[in-house]
PyMOL Python script that loads the backbone (N, CA, C, O; Angstrom):
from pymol import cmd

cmd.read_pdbstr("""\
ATOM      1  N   UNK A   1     123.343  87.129 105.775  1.00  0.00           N
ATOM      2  CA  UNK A   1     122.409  88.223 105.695  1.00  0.00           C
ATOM      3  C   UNK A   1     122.010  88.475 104.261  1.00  0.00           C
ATOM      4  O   UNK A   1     122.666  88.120 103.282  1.00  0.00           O
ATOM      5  N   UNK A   2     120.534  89.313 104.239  1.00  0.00           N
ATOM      6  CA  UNK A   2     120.182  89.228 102.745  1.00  0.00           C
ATOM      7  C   UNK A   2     120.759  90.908 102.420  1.00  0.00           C
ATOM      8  O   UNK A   2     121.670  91.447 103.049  1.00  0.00           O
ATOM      9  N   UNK A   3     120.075  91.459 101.428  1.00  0.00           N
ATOM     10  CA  UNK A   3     120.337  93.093 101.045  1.00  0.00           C
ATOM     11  C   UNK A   3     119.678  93.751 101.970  1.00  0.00           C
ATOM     12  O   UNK A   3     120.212  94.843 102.163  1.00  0.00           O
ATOM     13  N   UNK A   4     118.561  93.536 102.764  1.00  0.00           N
ATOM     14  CA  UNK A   4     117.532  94.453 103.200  1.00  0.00           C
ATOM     15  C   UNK A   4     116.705  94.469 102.612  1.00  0.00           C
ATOM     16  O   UNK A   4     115.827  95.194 103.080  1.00  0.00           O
ATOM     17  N   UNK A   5     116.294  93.691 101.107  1.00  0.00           N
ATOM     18  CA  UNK A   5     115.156  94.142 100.337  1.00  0.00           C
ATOM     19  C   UNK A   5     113.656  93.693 101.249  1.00  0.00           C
ATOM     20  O   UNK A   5     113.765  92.715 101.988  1.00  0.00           O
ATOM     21  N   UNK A   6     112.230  94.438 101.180  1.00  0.00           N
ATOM     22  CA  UNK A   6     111.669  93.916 101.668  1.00  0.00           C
ATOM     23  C   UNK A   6     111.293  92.577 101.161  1.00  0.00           C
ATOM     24  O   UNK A   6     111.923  92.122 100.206  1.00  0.00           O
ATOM     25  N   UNK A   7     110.260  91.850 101.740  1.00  0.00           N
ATOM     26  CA  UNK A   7     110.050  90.415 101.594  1.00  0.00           C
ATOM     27  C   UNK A   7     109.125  90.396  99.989  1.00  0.00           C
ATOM     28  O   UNK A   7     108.136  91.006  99.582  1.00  0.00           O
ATOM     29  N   UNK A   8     109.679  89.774  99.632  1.00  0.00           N
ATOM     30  CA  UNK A   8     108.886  89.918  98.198  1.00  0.00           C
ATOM     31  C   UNK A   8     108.612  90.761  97.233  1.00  0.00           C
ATOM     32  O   UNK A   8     107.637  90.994  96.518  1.00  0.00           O
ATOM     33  N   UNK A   9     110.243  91.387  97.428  1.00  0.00           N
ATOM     34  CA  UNK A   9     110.379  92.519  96.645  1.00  0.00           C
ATOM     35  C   UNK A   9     111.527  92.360  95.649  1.00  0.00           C
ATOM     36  O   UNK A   9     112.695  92.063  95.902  1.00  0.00           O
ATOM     37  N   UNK A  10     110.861  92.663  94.252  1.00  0.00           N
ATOM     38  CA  UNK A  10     112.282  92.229  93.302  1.00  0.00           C
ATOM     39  C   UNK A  10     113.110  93.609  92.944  1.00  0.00           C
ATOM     40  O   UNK A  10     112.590  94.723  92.884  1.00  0.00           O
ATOM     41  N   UNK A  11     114.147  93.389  92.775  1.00  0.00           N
ATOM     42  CA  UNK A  11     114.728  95.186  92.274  1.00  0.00           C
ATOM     43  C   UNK A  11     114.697  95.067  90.720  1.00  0.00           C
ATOM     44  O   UNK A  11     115.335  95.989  90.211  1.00  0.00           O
ATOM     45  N   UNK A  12     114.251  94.372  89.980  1.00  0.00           N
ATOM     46  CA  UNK A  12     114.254  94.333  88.749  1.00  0.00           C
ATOM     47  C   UNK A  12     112.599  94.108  88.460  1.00  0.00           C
ATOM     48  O   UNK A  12     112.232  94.298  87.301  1.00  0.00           O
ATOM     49  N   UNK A  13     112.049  93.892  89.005  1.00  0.00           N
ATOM     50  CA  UNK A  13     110.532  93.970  88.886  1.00  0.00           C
ATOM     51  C   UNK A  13     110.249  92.946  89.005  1.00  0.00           C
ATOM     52  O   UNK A  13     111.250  92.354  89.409  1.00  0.00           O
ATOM     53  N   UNK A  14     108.855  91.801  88.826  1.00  0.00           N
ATOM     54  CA  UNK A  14     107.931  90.836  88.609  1.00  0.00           C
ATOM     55  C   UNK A  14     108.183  90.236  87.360  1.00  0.00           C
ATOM     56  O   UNK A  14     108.375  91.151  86.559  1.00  0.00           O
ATOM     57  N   UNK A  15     108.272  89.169  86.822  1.00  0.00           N
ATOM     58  CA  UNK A  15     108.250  88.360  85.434  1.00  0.00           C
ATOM     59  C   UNK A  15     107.427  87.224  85.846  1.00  0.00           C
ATOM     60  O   UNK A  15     107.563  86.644  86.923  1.00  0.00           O
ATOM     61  N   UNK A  16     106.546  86.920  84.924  1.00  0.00           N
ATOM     62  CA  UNK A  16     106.209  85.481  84.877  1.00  0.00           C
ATOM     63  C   UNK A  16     106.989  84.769  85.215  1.00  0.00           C
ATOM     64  O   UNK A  16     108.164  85.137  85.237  1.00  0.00           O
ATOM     65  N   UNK A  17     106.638  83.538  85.589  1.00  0.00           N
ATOM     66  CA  UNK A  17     107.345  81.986  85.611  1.00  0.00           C
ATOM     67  C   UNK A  17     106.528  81.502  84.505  1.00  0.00           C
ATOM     68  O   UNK A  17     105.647  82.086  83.874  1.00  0.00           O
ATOM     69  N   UNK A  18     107.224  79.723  84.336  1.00  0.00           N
ATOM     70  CA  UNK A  18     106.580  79.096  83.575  1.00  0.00           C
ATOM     71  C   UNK A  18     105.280  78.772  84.437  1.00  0.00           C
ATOM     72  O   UNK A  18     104.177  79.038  83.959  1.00  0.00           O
ATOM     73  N   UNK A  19     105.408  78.129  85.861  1.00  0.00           N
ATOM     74  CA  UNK A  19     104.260  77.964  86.246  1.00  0.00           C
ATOM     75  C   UNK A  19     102.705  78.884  86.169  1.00  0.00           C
ATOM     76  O   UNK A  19     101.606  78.330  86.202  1.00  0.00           O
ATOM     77  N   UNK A  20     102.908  80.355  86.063  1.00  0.00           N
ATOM     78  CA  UNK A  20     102.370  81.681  85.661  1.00  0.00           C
ATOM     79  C   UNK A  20     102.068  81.111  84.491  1.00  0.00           C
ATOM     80  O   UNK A  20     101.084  80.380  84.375  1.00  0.00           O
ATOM     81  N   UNK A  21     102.871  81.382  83.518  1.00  0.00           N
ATOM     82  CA  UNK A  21     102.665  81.055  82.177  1.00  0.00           C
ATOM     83  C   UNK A  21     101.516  79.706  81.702  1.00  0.00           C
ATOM     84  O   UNK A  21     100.750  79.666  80.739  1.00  0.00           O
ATOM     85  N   UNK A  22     101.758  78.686  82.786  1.00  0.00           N
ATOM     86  CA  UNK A  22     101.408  77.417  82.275  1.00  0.00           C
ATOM     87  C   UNK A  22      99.827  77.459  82.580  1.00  0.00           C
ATOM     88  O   UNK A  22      98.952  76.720  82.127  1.00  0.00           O
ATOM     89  N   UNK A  23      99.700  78.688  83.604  1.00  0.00           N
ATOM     90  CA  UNK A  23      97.947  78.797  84.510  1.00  0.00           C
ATOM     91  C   UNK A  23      97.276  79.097  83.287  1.00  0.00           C
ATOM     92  O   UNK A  23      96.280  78.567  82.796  1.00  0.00           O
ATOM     93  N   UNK A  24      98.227  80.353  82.738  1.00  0.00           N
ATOM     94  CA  UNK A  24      97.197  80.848  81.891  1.00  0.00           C
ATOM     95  C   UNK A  24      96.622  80.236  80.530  1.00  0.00           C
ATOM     96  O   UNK A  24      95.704  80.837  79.971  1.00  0.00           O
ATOM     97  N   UNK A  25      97.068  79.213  80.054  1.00  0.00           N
ATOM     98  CA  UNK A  25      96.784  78.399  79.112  1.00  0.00           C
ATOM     99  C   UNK A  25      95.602  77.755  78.782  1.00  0.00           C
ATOM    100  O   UNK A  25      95.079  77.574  77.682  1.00  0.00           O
ATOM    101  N   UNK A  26      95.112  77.300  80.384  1.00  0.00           N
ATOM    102  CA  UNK A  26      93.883  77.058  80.947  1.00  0.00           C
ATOM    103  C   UNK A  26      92.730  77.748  80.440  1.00  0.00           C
ATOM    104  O   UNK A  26      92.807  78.969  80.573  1.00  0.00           O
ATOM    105  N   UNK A  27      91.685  77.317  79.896  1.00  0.00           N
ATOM    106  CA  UNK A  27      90.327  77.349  79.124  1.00  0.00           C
ATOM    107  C   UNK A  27      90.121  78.357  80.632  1.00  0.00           C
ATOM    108  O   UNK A  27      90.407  78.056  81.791  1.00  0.00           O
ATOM    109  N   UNK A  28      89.491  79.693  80.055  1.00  0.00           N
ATOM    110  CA  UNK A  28      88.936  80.366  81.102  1.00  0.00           C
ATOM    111  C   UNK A  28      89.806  81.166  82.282  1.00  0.00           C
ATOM    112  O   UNK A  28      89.225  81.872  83.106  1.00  0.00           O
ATOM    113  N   UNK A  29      91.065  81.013  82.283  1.00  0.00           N
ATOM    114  CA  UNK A  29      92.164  81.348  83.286  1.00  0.00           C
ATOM    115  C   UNK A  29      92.020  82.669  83.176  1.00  0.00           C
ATOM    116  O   UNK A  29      92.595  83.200  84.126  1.00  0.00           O
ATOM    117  N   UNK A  30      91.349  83.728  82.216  1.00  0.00           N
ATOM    118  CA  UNK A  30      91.895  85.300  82.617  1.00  0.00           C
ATOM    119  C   UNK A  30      90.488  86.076  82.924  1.00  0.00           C
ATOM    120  O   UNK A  30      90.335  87.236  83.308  1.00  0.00           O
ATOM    121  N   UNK A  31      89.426  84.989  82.612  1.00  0.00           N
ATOM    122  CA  UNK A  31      88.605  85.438  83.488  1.00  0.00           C
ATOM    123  C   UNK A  31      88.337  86.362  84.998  1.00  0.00           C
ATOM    124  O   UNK A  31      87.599  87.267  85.387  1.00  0.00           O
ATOM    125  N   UNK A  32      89.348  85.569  85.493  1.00  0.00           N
ATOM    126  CA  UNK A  32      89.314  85.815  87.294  1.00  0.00           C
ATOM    127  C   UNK A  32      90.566  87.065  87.149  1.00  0.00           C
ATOM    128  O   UNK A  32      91.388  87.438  86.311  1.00  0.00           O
ATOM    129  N   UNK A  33      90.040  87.487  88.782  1.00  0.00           N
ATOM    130  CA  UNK A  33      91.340  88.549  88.653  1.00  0.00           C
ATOM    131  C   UNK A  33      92.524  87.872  88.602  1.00  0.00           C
ATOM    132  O   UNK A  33      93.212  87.874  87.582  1.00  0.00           O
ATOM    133  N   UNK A  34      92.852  87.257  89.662  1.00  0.00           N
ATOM    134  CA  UNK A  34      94.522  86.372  89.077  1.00  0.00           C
ATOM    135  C   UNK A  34      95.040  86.343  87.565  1.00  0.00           C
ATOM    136  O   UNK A  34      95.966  86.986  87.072  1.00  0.00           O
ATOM    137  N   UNK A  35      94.124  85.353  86.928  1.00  0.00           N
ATOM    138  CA  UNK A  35      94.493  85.285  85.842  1.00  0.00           C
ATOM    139  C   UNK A  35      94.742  86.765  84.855  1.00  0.00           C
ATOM    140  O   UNK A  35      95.759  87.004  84.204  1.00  0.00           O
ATOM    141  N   UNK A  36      93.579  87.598  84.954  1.00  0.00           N
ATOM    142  CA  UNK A  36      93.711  88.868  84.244  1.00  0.00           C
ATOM    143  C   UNK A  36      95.130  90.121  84.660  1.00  0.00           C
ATOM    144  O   UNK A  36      95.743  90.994  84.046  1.00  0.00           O
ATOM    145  N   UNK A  37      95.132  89.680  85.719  1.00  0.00           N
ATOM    146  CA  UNK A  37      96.303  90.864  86.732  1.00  0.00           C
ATOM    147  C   UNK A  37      97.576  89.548  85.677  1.00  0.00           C
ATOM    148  O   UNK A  37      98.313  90.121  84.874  1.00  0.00           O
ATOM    149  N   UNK A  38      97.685  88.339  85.744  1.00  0.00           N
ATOM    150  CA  UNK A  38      99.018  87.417  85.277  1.00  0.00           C
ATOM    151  C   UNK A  38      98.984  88.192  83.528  1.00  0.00           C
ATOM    152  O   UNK A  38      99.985  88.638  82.966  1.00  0.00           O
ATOM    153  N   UNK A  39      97.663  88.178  82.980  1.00  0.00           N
ATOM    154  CA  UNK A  39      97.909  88.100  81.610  1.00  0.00           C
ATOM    155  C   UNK A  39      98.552  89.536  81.707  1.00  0.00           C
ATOM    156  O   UNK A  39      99.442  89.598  80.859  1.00  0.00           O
ATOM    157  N   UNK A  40      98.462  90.541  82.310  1.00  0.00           N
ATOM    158  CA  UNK A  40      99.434  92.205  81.501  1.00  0.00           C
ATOM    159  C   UNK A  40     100.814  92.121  82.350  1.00  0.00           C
ATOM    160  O   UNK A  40     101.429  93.067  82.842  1.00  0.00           O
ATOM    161  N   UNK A  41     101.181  90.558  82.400  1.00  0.00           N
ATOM    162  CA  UNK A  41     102.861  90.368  82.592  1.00  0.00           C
ATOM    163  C   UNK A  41     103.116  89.886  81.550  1.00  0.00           C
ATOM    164  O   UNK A  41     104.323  89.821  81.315  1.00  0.00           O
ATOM    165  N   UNK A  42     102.135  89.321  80.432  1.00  0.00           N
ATOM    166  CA  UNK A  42     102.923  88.591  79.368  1.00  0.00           C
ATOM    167  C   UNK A  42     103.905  89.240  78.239  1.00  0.00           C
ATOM    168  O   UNK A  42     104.690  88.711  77.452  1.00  0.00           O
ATOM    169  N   UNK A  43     103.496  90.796  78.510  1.00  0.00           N
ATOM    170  CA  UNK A  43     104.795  91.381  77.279  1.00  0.00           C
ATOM    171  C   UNK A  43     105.353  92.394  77.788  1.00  0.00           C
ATOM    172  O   UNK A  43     104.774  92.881  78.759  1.00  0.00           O
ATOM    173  N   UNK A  44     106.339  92.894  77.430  1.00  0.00           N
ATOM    174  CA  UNK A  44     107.020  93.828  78.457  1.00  0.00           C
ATOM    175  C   UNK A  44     108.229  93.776  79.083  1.00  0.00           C
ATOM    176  O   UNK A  44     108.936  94.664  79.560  1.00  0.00           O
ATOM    177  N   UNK A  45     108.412  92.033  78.969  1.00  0.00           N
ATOM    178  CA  UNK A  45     109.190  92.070  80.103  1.00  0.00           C
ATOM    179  C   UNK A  45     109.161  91.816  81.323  1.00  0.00           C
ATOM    180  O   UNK A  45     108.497  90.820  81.611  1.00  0.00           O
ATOM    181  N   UNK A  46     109.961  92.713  82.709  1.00  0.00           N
ATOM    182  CA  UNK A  46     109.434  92.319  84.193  1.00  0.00           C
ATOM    183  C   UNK A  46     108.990  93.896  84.175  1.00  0.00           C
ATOM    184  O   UNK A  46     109.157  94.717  83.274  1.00  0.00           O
ATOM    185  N   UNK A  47     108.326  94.071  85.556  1.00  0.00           N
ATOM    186  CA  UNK A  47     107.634  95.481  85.638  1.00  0.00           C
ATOM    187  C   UNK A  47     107.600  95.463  87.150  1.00  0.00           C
ATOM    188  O   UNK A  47     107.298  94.458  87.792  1.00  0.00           O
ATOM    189  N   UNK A  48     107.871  96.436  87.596  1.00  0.00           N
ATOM    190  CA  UNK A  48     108.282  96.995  89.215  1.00  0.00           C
ATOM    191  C   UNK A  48     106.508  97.502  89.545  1.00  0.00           C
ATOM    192  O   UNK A  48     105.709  97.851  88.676  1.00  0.00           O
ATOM    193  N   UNK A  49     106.253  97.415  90.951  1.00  0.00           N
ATOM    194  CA  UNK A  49     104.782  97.607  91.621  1.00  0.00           C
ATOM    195  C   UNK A  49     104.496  99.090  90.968  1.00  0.00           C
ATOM    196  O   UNK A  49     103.437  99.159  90.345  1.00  0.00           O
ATOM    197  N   UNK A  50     105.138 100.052  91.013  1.00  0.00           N
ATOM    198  CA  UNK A  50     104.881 101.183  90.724  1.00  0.00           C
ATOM    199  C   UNK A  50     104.338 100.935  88.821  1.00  0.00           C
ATOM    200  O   UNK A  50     103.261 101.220  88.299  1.00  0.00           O
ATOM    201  N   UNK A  51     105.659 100.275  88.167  1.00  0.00           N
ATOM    202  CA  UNK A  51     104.475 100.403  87.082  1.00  0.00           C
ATOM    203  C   UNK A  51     103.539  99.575  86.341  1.00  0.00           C
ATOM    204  O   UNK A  51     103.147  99.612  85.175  1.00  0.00           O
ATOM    205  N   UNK A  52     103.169  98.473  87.780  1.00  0.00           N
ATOM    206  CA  UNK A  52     101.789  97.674  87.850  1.00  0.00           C
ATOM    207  C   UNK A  52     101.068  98.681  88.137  1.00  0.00           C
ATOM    208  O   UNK A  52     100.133  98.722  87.337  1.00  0.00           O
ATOM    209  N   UNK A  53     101.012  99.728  89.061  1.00  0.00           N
ATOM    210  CA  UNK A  53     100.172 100.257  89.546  1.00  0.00           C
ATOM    211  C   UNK A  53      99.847 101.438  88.399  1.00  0.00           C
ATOM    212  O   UNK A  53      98.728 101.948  88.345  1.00  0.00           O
ATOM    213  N   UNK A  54     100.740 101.758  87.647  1.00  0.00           N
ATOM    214  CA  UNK A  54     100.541 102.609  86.542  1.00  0.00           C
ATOM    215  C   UNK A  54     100.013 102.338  85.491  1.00  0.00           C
ATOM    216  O   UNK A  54      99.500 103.191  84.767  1.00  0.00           O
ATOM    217  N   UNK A  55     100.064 100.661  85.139  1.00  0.00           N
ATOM    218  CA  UNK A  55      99.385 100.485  84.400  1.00  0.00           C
ATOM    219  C   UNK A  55      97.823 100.250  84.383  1.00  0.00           C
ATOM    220  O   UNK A  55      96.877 100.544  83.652  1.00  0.00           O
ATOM    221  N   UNK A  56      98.055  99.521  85.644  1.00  0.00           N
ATOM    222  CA  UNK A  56      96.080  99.070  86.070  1.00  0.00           C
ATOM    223  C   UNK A  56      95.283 100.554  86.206  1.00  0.00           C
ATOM    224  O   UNK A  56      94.078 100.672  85.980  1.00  0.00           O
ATOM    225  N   UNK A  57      96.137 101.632  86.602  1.00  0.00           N
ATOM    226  CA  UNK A  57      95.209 102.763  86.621  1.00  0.00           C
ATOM    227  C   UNK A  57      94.897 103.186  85.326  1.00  0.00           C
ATOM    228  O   UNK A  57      93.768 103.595  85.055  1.00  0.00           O
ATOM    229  N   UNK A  58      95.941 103.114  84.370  1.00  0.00           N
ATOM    230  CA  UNK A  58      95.198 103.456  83.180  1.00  0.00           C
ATOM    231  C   UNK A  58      94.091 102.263  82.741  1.00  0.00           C
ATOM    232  O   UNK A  58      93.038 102.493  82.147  1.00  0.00           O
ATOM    233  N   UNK A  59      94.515 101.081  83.121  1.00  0.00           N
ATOM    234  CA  UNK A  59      93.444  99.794  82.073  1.00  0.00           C
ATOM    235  C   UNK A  59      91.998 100.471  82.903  1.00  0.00           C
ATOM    236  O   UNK A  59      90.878 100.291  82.425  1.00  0.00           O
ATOM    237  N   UNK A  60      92.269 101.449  84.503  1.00  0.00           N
ATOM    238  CA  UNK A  60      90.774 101.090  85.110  1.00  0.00           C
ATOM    239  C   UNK A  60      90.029 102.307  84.412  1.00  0.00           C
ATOM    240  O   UNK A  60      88.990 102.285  83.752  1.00  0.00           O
ATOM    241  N   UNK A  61      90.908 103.447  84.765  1.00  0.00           N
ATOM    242  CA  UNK A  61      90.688 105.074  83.800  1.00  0.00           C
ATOM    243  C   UNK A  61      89.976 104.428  82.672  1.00  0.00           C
ATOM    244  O   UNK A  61      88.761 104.460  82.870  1.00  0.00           O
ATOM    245  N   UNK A  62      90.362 103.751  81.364  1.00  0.00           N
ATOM    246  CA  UNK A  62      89.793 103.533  80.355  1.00  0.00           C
ATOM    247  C   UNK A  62      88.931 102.669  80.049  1.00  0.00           C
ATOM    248  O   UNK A  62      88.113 102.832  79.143  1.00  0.00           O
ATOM    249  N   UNK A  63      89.057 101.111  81.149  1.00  0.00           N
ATOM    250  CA  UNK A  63      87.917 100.598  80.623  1.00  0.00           C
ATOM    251  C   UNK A  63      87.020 100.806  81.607  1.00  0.00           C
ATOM    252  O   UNK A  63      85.952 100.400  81.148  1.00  0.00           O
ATOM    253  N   UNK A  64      86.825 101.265  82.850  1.00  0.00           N
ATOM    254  CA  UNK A  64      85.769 101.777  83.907  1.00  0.00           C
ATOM    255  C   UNK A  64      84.871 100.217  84.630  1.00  0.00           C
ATOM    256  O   UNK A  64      83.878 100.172  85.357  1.00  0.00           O
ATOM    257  N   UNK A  65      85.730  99.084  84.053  1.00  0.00           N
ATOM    258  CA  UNK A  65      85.015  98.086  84.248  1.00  0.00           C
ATOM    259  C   UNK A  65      85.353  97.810  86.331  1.00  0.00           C
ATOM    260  O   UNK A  65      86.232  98.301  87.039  1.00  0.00           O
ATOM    261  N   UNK A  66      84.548  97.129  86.581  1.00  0.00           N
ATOM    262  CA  UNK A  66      84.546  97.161  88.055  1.00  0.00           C
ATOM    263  C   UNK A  66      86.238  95.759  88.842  1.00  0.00           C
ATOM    264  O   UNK A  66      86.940  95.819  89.851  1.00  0.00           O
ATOM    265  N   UNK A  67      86.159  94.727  87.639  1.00  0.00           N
ATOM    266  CA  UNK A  67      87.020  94.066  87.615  1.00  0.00           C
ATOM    267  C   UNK A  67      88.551  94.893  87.542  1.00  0.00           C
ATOM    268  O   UNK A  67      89.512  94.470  88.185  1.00  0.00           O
ATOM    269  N   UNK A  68      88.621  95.898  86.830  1.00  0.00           N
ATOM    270  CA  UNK A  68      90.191  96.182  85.987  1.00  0.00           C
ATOM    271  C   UNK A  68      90.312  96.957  88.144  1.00  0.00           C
ATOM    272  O   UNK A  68      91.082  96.519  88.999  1.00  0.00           O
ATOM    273  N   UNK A  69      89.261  98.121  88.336  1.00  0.00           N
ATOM    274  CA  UNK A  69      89.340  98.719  89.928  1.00  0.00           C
ATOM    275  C   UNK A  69      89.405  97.733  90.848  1.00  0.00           C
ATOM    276  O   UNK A  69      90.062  98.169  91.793  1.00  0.00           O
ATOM    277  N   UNK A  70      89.064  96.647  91.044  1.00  0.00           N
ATOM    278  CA  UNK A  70      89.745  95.592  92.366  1.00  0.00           C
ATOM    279  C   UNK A  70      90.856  94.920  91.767  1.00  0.00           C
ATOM    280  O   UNK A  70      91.168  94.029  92.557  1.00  0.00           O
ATOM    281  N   UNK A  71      91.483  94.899  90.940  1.00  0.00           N
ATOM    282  CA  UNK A  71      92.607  94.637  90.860  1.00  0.00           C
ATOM    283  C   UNK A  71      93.739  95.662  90.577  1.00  0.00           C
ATOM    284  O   UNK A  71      94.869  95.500  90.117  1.00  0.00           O
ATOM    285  N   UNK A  72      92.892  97.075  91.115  1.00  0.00           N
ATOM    286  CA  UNK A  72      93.861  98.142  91.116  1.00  0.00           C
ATOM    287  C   UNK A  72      93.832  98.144  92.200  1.00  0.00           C
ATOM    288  O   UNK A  72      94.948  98.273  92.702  1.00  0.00           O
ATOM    289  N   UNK A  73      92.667  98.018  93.187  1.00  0.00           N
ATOM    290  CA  UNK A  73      92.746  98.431  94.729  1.00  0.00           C
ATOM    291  C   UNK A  73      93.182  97.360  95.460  1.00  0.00           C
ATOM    292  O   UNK A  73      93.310  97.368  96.685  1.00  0.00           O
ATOM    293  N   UNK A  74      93.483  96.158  94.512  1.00  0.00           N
ATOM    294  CA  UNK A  74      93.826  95.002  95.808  1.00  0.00           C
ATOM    295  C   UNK A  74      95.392  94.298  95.031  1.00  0.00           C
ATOM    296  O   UNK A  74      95.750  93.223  95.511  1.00  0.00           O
ATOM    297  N   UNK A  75      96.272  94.894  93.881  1.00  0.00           N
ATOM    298  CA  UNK A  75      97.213  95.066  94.152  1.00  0.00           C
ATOM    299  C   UNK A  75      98.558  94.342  94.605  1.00  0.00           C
ATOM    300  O   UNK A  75      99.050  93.300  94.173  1.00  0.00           O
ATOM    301  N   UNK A  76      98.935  95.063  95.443  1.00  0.00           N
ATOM    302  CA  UNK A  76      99.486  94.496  96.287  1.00  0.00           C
ATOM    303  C   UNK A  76      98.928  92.987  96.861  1.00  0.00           C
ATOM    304  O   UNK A  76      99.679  92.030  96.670  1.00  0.00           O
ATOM    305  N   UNK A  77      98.140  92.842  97.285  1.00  0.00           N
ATOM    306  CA  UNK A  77      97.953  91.631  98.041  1.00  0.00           C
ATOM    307  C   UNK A  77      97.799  90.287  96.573  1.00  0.00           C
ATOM    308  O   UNK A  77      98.023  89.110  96.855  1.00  0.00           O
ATOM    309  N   UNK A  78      97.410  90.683  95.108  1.00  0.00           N
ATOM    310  CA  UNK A  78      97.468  90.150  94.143  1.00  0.00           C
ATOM    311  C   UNK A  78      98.584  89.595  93.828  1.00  0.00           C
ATOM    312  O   UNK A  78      98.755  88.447  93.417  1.00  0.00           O
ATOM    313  N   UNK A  79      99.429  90.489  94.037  1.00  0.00           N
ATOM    314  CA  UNK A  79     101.233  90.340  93.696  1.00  0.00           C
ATOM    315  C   UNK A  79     101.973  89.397  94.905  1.00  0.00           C
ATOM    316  O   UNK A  79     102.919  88.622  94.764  1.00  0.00           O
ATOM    317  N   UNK A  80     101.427  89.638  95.798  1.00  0.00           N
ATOM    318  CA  UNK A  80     102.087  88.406  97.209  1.00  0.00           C
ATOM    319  C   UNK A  80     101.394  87.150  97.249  1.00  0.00           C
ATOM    320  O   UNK A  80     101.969  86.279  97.902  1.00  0.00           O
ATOM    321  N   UNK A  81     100.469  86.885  96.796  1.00  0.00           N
ATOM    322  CA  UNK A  81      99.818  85.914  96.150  1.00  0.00           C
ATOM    323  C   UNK A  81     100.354  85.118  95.275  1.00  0.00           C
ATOM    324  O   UNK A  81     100.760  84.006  95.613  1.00  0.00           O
ATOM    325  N   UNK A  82     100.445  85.610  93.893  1.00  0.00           N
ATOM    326  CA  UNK A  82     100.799  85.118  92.814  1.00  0.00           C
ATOM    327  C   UNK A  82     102.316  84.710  93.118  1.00  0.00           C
ATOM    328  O   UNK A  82     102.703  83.660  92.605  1.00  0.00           O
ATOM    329  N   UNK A  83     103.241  85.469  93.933  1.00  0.00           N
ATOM    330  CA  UNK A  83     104.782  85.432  94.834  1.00  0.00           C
ATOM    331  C   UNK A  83     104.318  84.316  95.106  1.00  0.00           C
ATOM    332  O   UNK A  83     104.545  83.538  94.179  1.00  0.00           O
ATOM    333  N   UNK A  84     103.538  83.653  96.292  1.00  0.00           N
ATOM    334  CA  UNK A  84     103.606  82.593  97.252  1.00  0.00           C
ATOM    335  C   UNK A  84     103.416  81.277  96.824  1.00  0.00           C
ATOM    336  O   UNK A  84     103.883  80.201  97.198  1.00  0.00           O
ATOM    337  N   UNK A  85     102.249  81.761  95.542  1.00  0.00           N
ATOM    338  CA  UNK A  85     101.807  80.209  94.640  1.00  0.00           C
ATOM    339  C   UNK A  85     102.997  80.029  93.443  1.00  0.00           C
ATOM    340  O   UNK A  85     103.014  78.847  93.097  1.00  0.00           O
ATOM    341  N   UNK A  86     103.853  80.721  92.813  1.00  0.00           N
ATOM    342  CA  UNK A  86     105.214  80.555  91.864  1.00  0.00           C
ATOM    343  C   UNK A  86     104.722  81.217  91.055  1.00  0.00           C
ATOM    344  O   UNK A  86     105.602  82.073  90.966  1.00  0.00           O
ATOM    345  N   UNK A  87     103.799  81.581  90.200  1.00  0.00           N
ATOM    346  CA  UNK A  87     103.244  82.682  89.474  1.00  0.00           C
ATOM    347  C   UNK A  87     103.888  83.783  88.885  1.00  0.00           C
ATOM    348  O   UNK A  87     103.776  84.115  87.705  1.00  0.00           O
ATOM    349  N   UNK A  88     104.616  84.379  89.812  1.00  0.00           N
ATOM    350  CA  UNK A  88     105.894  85.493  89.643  1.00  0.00           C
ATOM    351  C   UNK A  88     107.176  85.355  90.412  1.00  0.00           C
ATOM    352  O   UNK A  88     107.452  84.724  91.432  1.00  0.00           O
ATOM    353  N   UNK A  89     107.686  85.921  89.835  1.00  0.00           N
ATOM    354  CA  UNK A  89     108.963  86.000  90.798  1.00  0.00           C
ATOM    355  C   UNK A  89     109.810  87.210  90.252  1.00  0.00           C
ATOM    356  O   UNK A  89     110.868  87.520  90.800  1.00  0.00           O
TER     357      UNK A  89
END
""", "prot")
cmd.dss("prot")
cmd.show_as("cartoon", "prot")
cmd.util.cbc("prot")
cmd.orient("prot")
């Protein structure tokens, strides 16, 4: 049996991988939301959904851009994503 945690849930938060790491290297990679949601894992540390979600609300609050709000409103499904392809863990 596991802890109970839900499925793709870390208790220490999200960190890059190298594979994460290695996307973003790529000419053009933070363009897209993927890439832009991967690049505000690069310092910090790991960071728990709550303060992904704390942070994208401030990046959307301040820069009002339409990109920083779908990757506040879609989130979650960003983060199980990036989980499924090795991206984070």
């Amino acid at each position: 049996g596991g802890f109970g945690f839900p499925a793709g849930w870390h208790p220490f938060g999200y960190g890059l991988t190298e594979l994460g790491r290695r996307y973003l290297e790529f000419e053009g990679s933070r363009d897209g939301d993927v890439g832009r949601f991967l690049s505000s894992l690069t310092s910090g540390g790991r960071k728990s959904r709550k303060a992904l979600r704390e942070q994208w609300l401030e990046v959307t609050r301040v820069s009002k851009k339409r990109q920083s709000m779908r990757i506040y409103r879609t989130m979650d499904d960003l983060i199980d994503f990036c989980l499924e392809a090795g991206f984070v863990a």
